[in-house]
N, C-alpha and C positions, 0 to 999 in steps of 0.2 A: 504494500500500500504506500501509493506518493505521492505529492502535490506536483503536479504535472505543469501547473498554470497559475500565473496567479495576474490580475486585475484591480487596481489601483483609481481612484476619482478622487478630486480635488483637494489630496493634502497636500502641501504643499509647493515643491516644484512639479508632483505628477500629478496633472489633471486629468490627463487619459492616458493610464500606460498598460502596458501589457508584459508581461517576461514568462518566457517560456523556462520549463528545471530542468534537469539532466536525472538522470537517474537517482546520482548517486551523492555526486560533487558539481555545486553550477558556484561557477565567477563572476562575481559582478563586478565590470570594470568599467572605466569613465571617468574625464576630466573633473576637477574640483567642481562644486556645486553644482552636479549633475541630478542630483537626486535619489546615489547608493544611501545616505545617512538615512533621509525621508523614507527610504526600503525599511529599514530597520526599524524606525523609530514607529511604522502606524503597525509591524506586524505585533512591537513590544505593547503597545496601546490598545489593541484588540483583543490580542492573547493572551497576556500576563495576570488582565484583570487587577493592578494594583493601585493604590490610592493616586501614586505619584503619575501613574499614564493616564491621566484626563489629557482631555481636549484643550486646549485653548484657541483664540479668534487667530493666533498666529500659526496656527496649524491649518487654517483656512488658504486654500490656495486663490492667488489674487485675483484672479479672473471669477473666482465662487465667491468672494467676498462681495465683488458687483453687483450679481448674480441676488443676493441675498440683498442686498438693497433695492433692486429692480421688482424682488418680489415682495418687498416690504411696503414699496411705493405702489403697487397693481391693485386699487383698491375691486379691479373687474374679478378677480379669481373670488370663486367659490369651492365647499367642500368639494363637489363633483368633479369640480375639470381640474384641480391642483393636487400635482405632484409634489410628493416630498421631496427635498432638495436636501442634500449631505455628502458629508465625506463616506466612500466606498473601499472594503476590500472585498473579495471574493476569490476565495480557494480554489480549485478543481484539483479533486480528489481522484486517483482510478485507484484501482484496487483489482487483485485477480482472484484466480481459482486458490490458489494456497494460502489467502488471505483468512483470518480469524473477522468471521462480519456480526460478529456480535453486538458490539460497539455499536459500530454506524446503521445497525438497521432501523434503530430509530430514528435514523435521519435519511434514510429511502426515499423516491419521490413514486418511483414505480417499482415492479419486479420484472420488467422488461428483460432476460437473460443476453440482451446484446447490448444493453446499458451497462458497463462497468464503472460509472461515472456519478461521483454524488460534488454537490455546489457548495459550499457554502458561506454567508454571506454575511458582512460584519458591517455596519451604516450607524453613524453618526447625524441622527436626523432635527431635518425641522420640519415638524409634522403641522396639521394646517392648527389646529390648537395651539399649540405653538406661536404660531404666526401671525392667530388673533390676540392673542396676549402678548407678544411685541410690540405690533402694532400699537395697543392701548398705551402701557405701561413706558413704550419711547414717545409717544405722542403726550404725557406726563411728564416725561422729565424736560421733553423739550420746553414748557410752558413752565416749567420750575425754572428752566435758567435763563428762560428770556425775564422775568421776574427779577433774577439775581442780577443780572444785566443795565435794569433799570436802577437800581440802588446802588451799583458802580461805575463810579466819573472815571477812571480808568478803563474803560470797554477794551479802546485799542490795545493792551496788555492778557486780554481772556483769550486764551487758547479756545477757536470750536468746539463747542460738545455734539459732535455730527452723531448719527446711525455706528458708524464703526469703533469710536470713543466708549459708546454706549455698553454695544457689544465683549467690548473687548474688557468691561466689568462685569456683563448678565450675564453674556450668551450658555451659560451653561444651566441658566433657566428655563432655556425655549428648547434647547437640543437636546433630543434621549439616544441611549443607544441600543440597538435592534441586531438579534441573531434570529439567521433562519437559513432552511436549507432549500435549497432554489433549484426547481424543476430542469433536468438538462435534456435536452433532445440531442437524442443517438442518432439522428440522420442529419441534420444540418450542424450538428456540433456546435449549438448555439444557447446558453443558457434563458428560460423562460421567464424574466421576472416578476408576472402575474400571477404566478402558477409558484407557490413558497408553503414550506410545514414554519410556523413562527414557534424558534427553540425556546425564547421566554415564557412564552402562554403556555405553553408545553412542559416548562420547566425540565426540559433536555439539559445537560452538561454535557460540554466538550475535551474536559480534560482527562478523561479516557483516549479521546481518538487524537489530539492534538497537543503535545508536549513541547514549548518552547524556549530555549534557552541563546541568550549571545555573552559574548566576549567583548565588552568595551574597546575601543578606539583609547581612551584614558584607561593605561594599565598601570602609572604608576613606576615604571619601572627607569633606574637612575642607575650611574655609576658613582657617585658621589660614597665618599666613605662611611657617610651615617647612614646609608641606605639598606635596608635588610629584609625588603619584597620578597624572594624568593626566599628566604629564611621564615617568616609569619606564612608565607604560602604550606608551605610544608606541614603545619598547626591545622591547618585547614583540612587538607589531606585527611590529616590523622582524624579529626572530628566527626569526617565522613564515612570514612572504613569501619571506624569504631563502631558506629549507628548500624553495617553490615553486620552479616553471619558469616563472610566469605574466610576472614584474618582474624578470626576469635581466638584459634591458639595465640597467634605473636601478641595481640592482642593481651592478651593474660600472662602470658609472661613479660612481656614489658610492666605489668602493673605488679607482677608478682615480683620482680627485681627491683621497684619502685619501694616496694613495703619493707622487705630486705633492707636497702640503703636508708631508709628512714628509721629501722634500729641503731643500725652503726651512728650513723649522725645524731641522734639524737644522744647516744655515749659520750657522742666529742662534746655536742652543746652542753651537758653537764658538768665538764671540768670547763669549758671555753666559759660559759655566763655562771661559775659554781661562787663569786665573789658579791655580784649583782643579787642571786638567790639567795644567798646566807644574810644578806644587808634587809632583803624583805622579811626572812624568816624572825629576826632578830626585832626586827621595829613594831612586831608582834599586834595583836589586835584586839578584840574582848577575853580571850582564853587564848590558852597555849595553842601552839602551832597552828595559829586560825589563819596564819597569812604563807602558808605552804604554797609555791609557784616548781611547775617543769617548766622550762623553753625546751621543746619537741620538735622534731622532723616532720613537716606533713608536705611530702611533694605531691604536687597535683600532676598527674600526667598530661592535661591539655595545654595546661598555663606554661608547664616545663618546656615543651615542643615549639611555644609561641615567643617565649625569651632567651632559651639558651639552646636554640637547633643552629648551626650555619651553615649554610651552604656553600661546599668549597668545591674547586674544578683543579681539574689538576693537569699541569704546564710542565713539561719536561722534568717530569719526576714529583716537583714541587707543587703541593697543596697551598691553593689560592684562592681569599676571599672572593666572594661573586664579586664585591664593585670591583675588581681587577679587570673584570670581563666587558668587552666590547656592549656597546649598547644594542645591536645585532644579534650576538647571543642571548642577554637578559633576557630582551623582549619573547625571544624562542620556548628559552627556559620558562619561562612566566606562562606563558601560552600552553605548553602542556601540561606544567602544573594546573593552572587553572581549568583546560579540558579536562582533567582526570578529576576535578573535585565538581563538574557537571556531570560526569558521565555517571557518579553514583546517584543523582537528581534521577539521571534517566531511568536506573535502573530500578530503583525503587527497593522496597522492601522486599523479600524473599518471599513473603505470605501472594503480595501485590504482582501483576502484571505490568511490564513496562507501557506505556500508552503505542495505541497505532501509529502514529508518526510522529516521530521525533527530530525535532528541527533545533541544528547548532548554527548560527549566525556569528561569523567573528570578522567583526571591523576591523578593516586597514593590516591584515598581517602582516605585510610587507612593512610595518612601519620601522625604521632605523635597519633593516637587511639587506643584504648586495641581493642584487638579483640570483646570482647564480646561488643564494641561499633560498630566497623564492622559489625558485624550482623546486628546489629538495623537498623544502615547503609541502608543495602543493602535490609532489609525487607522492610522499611519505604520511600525507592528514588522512588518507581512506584505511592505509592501516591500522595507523592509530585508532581510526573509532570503530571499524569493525573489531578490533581485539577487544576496544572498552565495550562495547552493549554485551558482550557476551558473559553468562552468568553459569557457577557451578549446576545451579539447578536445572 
């Protein structure tokens, strides 16, 4: 099962795009402010479902921003003839014989056996309700600040309060957003968009069928000598495995050499602070020995891993902190640490089924790399995640 297709409307730079996937590995390449970033950022906003991927009017692409004042000023549209008007994605899903269709048959449109194709569609709408309480509500403020206007001898100083001003505080008053899965016809190979199952009213979930993860464009990653990114990476790791079944023995014996060392030590802390305890013991309290203190060993094993792990590489014999390392390599290193503390995302729990398609999105890899590392790059990324989705069980 794979997203074959994907279809884009008026976020930002893509007002009408299309991009076709590859099976396995697709590249998305193109001059600055082409509109890859925009890729990422409406699939993070529709998928993710999190507080911080809302909309804003500047996610509005400029030509729809018009658009939405044209229909704001049309006092002729009625419920009957008016189209919702919003930002669009839509998926196209195929799927085969060997596919698990558990998942998505709730999101079937027919059971056509030569339709391998299911739609589905993610809208950032302004629905006509909507539209009649814009209307009102900026016809309101407009008459508030022509009001504010009159009590200020300063006019020439008041920035417009236009429709986009407006917006660009409500709009996330008038706009909802709508999943549904959209009827596809197998002879023109053309999505129906009259013809839709609505996955809200329905109360459908998607994160069985659709798992989405990226890799930041901002990874943080420096040569500087106080830097120690791929050092806290490694914490990371470890947090994730832990949460596994897969590494429960090393697992336990790291904790179990953990507890070990926090005898010994805590032997030495009793002669090391035995001057400071006897001082407490001695200053005494209501009753004898009421001010009795140990200073004890309690290592934590996550917290251990996150301040005293480092990552070194090693140079013609010699063992070398990472900032020695080229900002080419960092970023590398960085990048597969960070792919491997996703892929456990993907895999989920042991009890859990990984979702039907799982999608890794990583910005800019090429950033701070010679080409000829790009290549290796992009030869060597389907190994790496075919070896990660794969689980004992």
């Amino acid at each position: 099962m794979k997203i074959k297709k994907i279809k884009i409307e008026n976020f930002r730079l893509l007002k009408d795009f299309e991009l076709d996937l590859e099976d396995e590995l697709s590249l998305v390449i193109g001059k600055n402010n082409c509109g890859k970033t925009s890729l990422l950022s409406i699939l993070d906003k529709f998928l993710s479902h999190a507080e911080k991927t809302k909309f804003s009017f500047d996610d509005f692409n400029i030509e729809f921003k018009n658009d939405v004042k044209l229909t704001v000023e049309d006092l002729a549209l009625n419920e009957e003839t008016y189209q919702p008007i919003g930002i669009k994605l839509k998926l196209f899903i195929e799927y085969g014989e060997k596919d698990n269709l558990s998942n998505i048959s709730k999101v079937m449109m027919d059971l056509d056996p030569d339709n391998n194709f299911i739609v589905l569609g993610f809208e950032y709408l302004l629905d006509f309700d909507g539209l009649i309480r814009l209307r009102k509500d900026f016809a309101e403020f407009k008459t508030k600040e022509k009001s504010k206007l009159k009590d200020t001898k300063e006019t020439n100083l008041k920035t417009e309060k236009n429709l986009f001003y407006f917006l660009k505080l409500e709009q996330s008053g008038y706009f909802h957003t709508r999943r549904k899965s959209i009827e596809f016809d197998v002879k023109t190979k053309i999505e129906n968009d009259d013809k839709y199952l609505d996955l809200d009213i329905e109360k459908i979930s998607l994160k069985e069928i659709i798992n989405f993860k990226f890799i930041s464009a901002k990874r943080d990653v420096s040569n500087k000598e106080i830097d120690k990114t791929l050092s806290i990476q490694t914490s990371s790791i470890y947090k994730k495995t832990e949460a596994s079944d897969e590494q429960k023995d090393a697992i336990d014996d790291f904790k179990d050499k953990l507890s070990e060392t926090d005898v010994v030590l805590s032997g030495i802390y009793s002669n090391l602070f035995k001057n400071v305890i006897e001082k407490v013991r001695n200053f005494g309290g209501i009753k004898q020995d009421d001010s009795l203190i140990d200073i004890i060993s309690t290592l934590q094993h996550r917290e251990l891993l996150e301040g005293n792990t480092t990552v070194m590489y090693n140079h013609g014999g010699s063992s070398l902190p990472e900032n020695y390392n080229g900002l080419g390599y960092m970023n590398l290193i960085s990048m597969i640490f960070e792919i491997e503390i996703l892929l456990q995302d993907f895999k989920r729990k042991k009890e859990e089924r990984p979702s039907d398609i799982n999608i890794l999105f990583i910005q800019e890899p090429e950033a701070h790399t010679h080409p000829q590392m790009q290549y290796i790059f992009i030869k060597n990324i389907k190994y790496l995640l075919n070896q990660g989705i794969q689980r004992e069980d």
